[in-house]
C-alpha positions as CSV (number, residue, x, y, z in Angstrom):
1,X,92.9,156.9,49.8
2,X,95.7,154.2,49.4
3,X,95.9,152.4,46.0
4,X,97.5,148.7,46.6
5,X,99.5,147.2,43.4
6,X,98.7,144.2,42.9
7,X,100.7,141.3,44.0
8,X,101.4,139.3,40.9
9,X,103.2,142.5,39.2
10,X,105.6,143.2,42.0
11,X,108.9,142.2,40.5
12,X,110.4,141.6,44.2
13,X,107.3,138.6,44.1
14,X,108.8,136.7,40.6
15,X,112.5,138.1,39.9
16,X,115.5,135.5,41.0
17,X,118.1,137.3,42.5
18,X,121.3,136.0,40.3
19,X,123.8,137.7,38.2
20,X,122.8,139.2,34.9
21,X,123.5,136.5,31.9
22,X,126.6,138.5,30.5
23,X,130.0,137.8,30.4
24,X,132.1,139.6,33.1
25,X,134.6,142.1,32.3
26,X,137.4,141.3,34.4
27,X,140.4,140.6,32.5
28,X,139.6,142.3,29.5
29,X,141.7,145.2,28.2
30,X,140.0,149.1,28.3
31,X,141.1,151.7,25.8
32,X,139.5,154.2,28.0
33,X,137.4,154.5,31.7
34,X,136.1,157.1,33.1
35,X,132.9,157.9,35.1
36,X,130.8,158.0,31.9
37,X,132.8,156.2,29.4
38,X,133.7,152.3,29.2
39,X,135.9,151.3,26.3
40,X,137.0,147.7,26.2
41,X,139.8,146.9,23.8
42,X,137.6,143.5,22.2
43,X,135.3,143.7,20.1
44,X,137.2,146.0,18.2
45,X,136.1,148.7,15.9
46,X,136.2,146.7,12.8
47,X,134.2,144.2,14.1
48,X,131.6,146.2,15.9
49,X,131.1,147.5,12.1
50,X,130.6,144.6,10.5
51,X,128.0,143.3,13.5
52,X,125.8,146.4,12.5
53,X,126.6,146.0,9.1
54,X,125.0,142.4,9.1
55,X,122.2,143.2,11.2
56,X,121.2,145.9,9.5
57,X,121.1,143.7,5.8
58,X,119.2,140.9,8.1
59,X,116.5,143.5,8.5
60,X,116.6,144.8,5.4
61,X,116.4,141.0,3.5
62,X,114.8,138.8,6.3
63,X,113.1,140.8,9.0
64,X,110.0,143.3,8.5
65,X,108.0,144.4,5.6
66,X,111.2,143.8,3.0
67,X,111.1,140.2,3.8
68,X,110.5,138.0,1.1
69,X,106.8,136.8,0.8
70,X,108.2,133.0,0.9
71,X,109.9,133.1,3.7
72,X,108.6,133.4,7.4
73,X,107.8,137.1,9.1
74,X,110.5,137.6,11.6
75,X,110.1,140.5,13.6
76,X,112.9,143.6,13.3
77,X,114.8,143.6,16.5
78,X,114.1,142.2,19.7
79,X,110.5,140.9,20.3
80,X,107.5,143.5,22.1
81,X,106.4,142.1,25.1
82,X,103.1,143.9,26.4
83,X,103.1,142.0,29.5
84,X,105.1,143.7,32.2
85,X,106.1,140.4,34.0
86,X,106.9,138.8,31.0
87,X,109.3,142.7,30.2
88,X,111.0,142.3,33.5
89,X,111.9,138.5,32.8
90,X,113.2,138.6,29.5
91,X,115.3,141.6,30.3
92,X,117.0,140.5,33.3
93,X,117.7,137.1,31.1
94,X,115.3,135.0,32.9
95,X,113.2,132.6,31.4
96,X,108.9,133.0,32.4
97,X,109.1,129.4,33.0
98,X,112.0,129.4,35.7
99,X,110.4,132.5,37.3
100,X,106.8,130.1,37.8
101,X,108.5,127.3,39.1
102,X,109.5,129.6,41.7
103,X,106.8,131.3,42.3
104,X,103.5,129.6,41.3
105,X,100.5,131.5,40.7
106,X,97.4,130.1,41.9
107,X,95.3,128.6,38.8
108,X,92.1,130.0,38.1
109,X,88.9,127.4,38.4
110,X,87.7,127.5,34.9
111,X,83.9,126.3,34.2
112,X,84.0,123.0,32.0
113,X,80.4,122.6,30.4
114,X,79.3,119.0,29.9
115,X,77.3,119.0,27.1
116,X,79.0,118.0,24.3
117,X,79.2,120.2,21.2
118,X,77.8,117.6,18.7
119,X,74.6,117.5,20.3
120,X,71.8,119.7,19.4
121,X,71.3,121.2,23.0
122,X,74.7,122.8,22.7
123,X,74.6,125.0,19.1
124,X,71.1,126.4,20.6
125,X,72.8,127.0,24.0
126,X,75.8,128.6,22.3
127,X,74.5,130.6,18.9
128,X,77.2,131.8,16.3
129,X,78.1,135.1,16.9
130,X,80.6,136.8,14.3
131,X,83.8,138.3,15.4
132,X,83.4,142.0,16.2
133,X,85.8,144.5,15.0
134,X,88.0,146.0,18.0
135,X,86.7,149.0,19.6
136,X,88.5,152.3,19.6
137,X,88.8,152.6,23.0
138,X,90.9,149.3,23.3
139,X,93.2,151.2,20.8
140,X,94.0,153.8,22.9
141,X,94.4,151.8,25.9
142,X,96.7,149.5,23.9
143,X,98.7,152.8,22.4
144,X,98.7,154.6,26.4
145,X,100.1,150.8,28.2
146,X,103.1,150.6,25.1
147,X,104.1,154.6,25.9
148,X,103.9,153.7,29.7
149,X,105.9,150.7,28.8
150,X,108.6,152.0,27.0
151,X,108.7,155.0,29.0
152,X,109.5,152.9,31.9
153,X,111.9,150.6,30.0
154,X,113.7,154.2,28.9
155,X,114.2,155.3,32.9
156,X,115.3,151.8,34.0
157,X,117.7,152.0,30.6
158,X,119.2,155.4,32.4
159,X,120.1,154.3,35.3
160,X,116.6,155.5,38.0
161,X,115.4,153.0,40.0
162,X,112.5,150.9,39.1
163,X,110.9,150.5,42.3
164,X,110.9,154.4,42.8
165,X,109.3,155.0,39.7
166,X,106.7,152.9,40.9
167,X,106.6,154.7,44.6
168,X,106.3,157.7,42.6
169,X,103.7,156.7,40.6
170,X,101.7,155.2,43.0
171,X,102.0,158.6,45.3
172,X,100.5,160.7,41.7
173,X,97.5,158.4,41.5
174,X,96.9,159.0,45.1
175,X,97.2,162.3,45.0
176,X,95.2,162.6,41.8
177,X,91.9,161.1,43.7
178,X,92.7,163.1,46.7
179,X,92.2,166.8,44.0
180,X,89.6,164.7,42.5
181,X,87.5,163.7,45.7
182,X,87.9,167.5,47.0
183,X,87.3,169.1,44.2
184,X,83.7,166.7,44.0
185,X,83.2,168.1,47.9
186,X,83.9,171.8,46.7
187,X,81.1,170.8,44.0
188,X,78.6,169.8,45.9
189,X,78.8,172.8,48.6
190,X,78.3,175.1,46.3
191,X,75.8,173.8,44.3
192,X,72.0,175.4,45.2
193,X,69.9,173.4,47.8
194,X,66.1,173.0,46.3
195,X,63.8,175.2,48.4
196,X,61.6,173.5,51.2
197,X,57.9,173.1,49.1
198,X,55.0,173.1,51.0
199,X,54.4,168.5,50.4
200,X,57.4,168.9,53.0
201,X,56.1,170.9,55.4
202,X,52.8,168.9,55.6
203,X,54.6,165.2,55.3
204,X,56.6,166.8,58.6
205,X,52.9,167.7,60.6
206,X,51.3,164.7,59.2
207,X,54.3,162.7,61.4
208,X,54.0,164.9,64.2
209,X,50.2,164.1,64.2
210,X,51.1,160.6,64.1
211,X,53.3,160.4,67.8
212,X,51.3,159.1,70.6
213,X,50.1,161.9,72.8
214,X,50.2,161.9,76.3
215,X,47.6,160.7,77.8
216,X,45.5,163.9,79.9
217,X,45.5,163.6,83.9
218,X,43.3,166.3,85.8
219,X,44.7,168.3,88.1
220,X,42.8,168.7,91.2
221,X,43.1,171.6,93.0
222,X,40.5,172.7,95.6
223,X,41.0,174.0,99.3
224,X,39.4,170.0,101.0
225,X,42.3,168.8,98.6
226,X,45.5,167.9,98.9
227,X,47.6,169.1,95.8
228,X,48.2,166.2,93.7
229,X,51.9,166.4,92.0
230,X,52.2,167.0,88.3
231,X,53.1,164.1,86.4
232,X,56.9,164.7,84.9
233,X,56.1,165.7,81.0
C-alpha cells in the first residue's frame, strides 16, 4: 500500500525560497574555524554573559509561573507551535500570512443557519449542552504529536534533512501495514474452517433439484427403423 501526505503539509507547497532572516557573516572577525567550531570575535564573551544573564532574570521576574499575578503571563522562551505549517514558518523567519498570500488554500464552505438565535425555534433546535471534560485519549495524542514534533525540530536542529526524515517515515508506515496486512493473511489461514453440517448439504440438493431438466426424447431403435441420432447432452 502507498500512503500519500497530504498536500497542505508539504513544506515544498508553502515555504518561500529566500535567505534565512539573519545577518550575514562576511566581514566579521573569527577567533577560531574549523569544521565543527565557528567563533566570531563580536558579540564578545562579556556580552554573551550579560544576554543570558538578562534573560534568564526576565524569566525568572516576568515570564512563567514566577511572574507577578498583576502583570500579564508571558510565556518562557520562544512560543510552542503545535501546527507543523505554522513550525516550519516561524522557524525559517517567515510570516503565516506572507506564506498564504502565496499559496492560498481553498476555503472551506461553512453552513450558515438562518434562523436567528433570539427566536424560539432556535434554543429548541440547538439545546444547551455543558462543556465536557477532555478525554484521555486526546491527551495522549496531544503528548505523542509534541514528542513527534520536537523530535523532528531536534534532527532538523542537527543538521539531517527534513524531507528524508519524512521519505523515511513515510517508507515505516508502509512497511508497518505491509507486516500488519500479512500477518492478518497468516491469521486467517490458520484459523479452523467450521465443518460442512448437514443444512448445507441439503440447501446444495435442494438447488440441484431446482435446475431445469432436460426434457426426455425416446430413442427408437427397431430393425423397420432408421436409428434416430442422440440429441447432444
Amino acid at each position: 500500500m502507498t500512503t500519500h501526505r497530504n498536500v497542505a503539509l508539504d513544506p515544498r507547497h508553502f515555504v518561500i525560497i529566500k535567505p534565512l532572516p539573519i545577518p550575514k557573516p562576511s566581514g566579521e572577525k573569527l577567533q577560531a574555524r574549523s569544521s565543527t567550531v565557528w567563533s566570531a570575535c563580536q558579540p564578545t564573551r562579556e556580552q554573551v554573559f550579560w544576554d543570558n544573564y538578562h534573560r534568564r532574570q526576565r524569566q525568572l521576574s516576568r515570564q512563567g509561573y514566577r511572574a507577578a499575578p498583576w502583570r500579564p503571563y508571558e510565556e518562557v522562551g520562544q512560543p510552542l507551535y503545535l501546527e507543523t505549517k505554522r513550525l516550519i514558518l516561524e522557524s525559517l523567519g517567515q510570516p503565516v500570512e506572507e506564506a498564504s498570500k502565496a499559496d492560498p488554500l481553498p476555503e472551506e464552505d461553512v453552513p450558515i443557519s438562518t434562523t436567528p438565535s433570539d427566536s424560539p425555534g432556535a434554543n429548541k433546535s440547538l439545546p444547551f449542552r455543558y462543556p465536557q471534560a477532555g478525554k484521555r485519549e486526546d491527551a495522549v495524542s496531544l503528548r505523542k504529536h509534541l514528542g513527534h514534533t520536537s523530535r523532528l525540530v531536534s534532527a532538523v536542529r542537527q543538521g539531517r534533512g527534513y524531507f528524508h526524515l519524512l521519505q523515511k517515515e513515510e517508507q515505516e508506515q508502509e512497511e508497518a501495514q505491509q507486516r500488519e496486512q500479512k500477518r492478518r493473511e497468516e491469521w486467517q489461514r490458520v484459523q479452523p474452517r467450521p465443518p460442512c453440517s448437514e443444512s448445507d448439504s441439503d440447501i446444495d440438493s435442494g438447488r440441484k433439484k431446482d435446475q431445469s431438466a432436460r426434457p426426455f426424447t425416446p430413442i427408437h431403435r427397431s430393425l423397420t427403423s432408421l436409428q434416430v441420432p442422440e440429441a447432444p447432452q
